[in-house]
N, C-alpha and C positions, 0 to 999 in steps of 0.2 A: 486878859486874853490867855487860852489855856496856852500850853508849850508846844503842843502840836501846834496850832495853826498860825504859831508863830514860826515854828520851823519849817512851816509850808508858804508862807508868804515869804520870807527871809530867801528860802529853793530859789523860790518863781522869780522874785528880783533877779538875785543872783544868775541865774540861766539867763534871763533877759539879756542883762548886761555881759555874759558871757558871750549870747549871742551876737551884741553888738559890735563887741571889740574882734571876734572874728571874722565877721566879715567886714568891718573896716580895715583889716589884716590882709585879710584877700584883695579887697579894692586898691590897696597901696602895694598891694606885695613884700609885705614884712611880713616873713616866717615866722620872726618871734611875738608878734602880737597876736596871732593868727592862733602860733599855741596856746599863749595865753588865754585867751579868750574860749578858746576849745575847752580847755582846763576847768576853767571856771564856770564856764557850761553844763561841764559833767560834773563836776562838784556840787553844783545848783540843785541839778536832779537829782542826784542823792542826800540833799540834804529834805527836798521835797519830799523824798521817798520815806527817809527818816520820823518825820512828820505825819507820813501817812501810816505807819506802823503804832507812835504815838498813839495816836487820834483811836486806832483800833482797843489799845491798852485801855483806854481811860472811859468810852463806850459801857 
């Protein structure tokens, strides 16, 4: 598997589960899971995004 589309399925996960523990954050009303999860969200994307840059290099 090249390195890009590892670092893009790696994102997506990520984001996924970022998205999940935010809004399990939200539905309990803990702040800090809520961050968490926001976090790792955006970490997700950018690591997708990262991949997406890859993918371009290697092309």
């Amino acid at each position: 598997m090249k390195r890009s589309s590892t670092n893009q399925a790696k994102g997506k996960i990520k984001e996924m589960k970022g998205r999940v523990k935010e809004g399990a954050g939200v539905m309990t009303d803990n702040h800090d899971m809520e961050a968490e999860g926001r976090g790792e969200r955006i970490a997700g994307k950018v690591q997708k995004k990262v991949g997406d840059v890859q993918q371009v290099f290697e092309d």
